[in-house]
Steps between C-alpha positions, in 0.01 A plus 500: 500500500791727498862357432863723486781436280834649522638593141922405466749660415467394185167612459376116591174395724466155649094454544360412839396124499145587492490738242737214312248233596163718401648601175610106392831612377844304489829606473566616114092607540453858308249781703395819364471800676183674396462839562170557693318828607687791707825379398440159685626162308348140517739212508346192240630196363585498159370212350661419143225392237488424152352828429832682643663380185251705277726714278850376536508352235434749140438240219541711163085376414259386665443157671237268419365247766555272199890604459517439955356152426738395199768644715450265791444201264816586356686533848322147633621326210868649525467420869350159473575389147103509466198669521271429790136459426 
Protein backbone atom coordinates (compact mmCIF):
# COMPACT_ATOMS: atom_id res chain seq x y z
CA UNK A 1 0.00 0.00 0.00
CA UNK A 2 1.50 3.25 -0.86
CA UNK A 3 -0.41 6.60 -0.02
CA UNK A 4 0.94 10.57 -0.79
CA UNK A 5 0.36 13.47 1.31
CA UNK A 6 0.97 16.97 0.43
CA UNK A 7 2.56 18.94 3.48
CA UNK A 8 0.87 22.93 3.81
CA UNK A 9 2.07 25.76 3.98
CA UNK A 10 2.04 25.63 7.31
CA UNK A 11 3.91 22.65 7.59
CA UNK A 12 0.33 20.62 7.96
CA UNK A 13 -0.59 16.96 6.36
CA UNK A 14 -4.17 15.81 5.99
CA UNK A 15 -3.85 11.71 5.98
CA UNK A 16 -5.33 9.76 3.12
CA UNK A 17 -8.62 8.05 4.33
CA UNK A 18 -7.03 4.76 4.37
CA UNK A 19 -4.06 5.43 6.12
CA UNK A 20 -6.71 7.44 8.61
CA UNK A 21 -8.93 4.37 8.67
CA UNK A 22 -5.90 1.61 9.18
CA UNK A 23 -4.36 3.65 11.87
CA UNK A 24 -7.98 4.13 14.00
CA UNK A 25 -7.29 7.72 14.62
CA UNK A 26 -9.83 10.73 15.09
CA UNK A 27 -9.46 14.16 14.81
CA UNK A 28 -7.43 15.50 18.09
CA UNK A 29 -5.67 11.67 17.65
CA UNK A 30 -1.68 12.12 18.44
CA UNK A 31 0.91 9.93 15.82
CA UNK A 32 4.51 9.67 16.23
CA UNK A 33 6.88 9.72 13.67
CA UNK A 34 9.47 7.08 14.35
CA UNK A 35 12.56 7.26 12.75
CA UNK A 36 13.25 3.91 10.96
CA UNK A 37 16.41 2.61 9.08
CA UNK A 38 18.15 4.71 6.11
CA UNK A 39 16.61 7.77 7.23
CA UNK A 40 13.02 6.33 6.54
CA UNK A 41 10.13 7.18 9.30
CA UNK A 42 7.04 5.01 10.32
CA UNK A 43 3.82 6.80 10.96
CA UNK A 44 2.00 5.05 14.46
CA UNK A 45 -0.74 5.93 16.59
CA UNK A 46 0.02 7.18 19.79
CA UNK A 47 -1.98 5.57 22.17
CA UNK A 48 -2.08 7.44 25.70
CA UNK A 49 -1.76 4.89 28.71
CA UNK A 50 -1.47 5.07 32.25
CA UNK A 51 2.12 4.33 32.04
CA UNK A 52 2.71 7.72 29.91
CA UNK A 53 2.12 9.48 33.17
CA UNK A 54 5.20 7.71 34.83
CA UNK A 55 7.35 10.58 36.15
CA UNK A 56 5.34 13.73 35.95
CA UNK A 57 4.68 13.86 38.92
CA UNK A 58 8.17 14.13 41.63
CA UNK A 59 6.66 13.40 45.13
CA UNK A 60 9.49 14.61 47.67
CA UNK A 61 9.45 10.44 49.14
CA UNK A 62 8.44 7.68 48.07
CA UNK A 63 4.88 6.27 47.51
CA UNK A 64 3.49 3.38 49.16
CA UNK A 65 0.66 1.27 47.47
CA UNK A 66 -0.74 1.76 50.99
CA UNK A 67 -0.48 5.81 50.81
CA UNK A 68 -2.37 5.29 46.66
CA UNK A 69 -5.11 3.33 48.50
CA UNK A 70 -5.76 5.85 51.52
CA UNK A 71 -5.58 8.45 48.86
CA UNK A 72 -8.49 7.17 46.84
CA UNK A 73 -10.51 6.36 50.02
CA UNK A 74 -9.98 9.78 50.92
CA UNK A 75 -11.04 11.22 47.39
CA UNK A 76 -14.33 8.66 47.30
CA UNK A 77 -15.41 9.88 50.51
CA UNK A 78 -14.87 13.72 49.58
CA UNK A 79 -16.59 12.78 46.34
CA UNK A 80 -19.38 10.73 47.72
CA UNK A 81 -19.59 11.69 51.35
CA UNK A 82 -18.56 7.88 51.91
CA UNK A 83 -16.39 5.23 51.40
CA UNK A 84 -17.38 2.49 49.01
CA UNK A 85 -16.79 -1.04 50.07
Amino acid sequence: MSETAKITARNQITLPADVHSLLGVAPGDRVDFVRAAAGNFELRSRKEIFADLRGIVKPPKPVTGAAIDRWIAEARFAAYGAEEG
